[in-house]
C-alpha positions as CSV (number, residue, x, y, z in Angstrom):
1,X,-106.7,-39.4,-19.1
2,X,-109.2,-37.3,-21.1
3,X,-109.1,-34.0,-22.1
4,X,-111.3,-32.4,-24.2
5,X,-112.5,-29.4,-26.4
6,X,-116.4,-30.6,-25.6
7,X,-116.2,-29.5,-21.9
8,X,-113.4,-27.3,-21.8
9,X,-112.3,-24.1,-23.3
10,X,-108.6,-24.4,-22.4
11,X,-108.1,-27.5,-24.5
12,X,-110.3,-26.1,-27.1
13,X,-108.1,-23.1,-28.1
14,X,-105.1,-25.5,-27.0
15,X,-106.4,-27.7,-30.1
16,X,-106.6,-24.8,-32.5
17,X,-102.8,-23.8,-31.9
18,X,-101.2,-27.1,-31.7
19,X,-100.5,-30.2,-34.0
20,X,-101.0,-33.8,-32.7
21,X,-97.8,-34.2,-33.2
22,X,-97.1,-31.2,-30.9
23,X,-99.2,-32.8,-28.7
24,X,-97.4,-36.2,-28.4
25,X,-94.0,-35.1,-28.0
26,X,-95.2,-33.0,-24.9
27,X,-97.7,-36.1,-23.8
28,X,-95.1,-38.2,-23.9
29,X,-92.1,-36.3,-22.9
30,X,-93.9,-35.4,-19.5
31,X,-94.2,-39.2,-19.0
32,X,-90.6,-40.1,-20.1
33,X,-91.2,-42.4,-22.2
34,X,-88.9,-44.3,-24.6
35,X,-89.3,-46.1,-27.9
36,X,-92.5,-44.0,-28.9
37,X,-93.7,-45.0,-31.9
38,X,-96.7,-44.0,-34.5
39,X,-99.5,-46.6,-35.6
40,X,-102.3,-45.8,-38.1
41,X,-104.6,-44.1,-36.2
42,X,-107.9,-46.2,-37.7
43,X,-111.4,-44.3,-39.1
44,X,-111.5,-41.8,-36.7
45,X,-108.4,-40.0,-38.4
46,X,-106.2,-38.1,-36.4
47,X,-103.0,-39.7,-34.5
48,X,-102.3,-42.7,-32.6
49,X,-98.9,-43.3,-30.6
50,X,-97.4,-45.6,-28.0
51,X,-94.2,-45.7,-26.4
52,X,-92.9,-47.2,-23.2
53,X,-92.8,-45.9,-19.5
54,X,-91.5,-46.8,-16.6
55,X,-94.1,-47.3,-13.8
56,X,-94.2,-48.6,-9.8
57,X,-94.3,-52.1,-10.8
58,X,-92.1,-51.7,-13.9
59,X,-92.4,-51.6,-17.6
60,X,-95.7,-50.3,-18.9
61,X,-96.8,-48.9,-22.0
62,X,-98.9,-45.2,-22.9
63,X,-100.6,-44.4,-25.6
64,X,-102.3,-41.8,-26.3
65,X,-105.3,-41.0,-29.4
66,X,-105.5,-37.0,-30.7
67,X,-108.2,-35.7,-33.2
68,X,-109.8,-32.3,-33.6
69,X,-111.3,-32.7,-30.3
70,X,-110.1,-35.0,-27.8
71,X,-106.7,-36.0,-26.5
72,X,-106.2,-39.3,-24.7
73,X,-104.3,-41.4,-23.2
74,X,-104.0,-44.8,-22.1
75,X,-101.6,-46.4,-19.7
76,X,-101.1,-50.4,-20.1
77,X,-99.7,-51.6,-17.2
78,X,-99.4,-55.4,-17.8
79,X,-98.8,-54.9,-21.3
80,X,-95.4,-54.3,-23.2
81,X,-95.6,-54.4,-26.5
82,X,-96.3,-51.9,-28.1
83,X,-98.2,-53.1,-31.5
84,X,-100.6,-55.1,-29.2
85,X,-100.8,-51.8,-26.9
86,X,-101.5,-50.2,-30.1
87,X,-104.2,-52.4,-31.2
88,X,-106.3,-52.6,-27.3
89,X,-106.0,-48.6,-27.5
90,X,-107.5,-48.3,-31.2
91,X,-110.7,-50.6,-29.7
92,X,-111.3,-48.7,-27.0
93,X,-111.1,-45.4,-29.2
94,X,-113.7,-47.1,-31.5
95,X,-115.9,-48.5,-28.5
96,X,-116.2,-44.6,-27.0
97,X,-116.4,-42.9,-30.4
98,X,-119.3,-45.3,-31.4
């Protein structure tokens, strides 16, 4: 999932009213997810977060990256921890931000 402020207005003014962490707890509320936890969010700045969910095949994990312009998320499906979760979400930020 990727929204936006570069190809949409809504998200835009969304992102000049809300905080990341605004942002996460509905992200993550909406997916009812447990154990959500904050990891260092590498040189792009902003936030990083992951947090477990409960899918059709089981135990998966979400995170989700939010800077001045973008929020995304990530669903892991065959993974479960969430530090390695953490980690394969910060390379994929750094991959599409590069």
């Amino acid at each position: 999932m990727v929204n936006s402020a570069d190809w949409d207005p809504e998200v835009a003014e969304s992102k000049a009213t809300k905080s990341i962490s605004q942002e996460f707890r509905n992200l993550f509320a909406g997916a009812k997810a447990r154990d959500v936890t904050r990891f260092a969010p590498g040189k792009h700045g902003g936030g990083l977060a992951c947090g477990h969910v409960t899918g059709p095949d089981g135990d998966q994990t979400l995170c989700a990256w939010s800077d001045a312009a973008n929020l995304v998320g990530v669903r892991h499906v065959h993974e479960t921890d969430l530090g390695s979760a953490a980690r394969t979400t910060l390379a994929l930020r750094d991959a599409a931000s590069s």
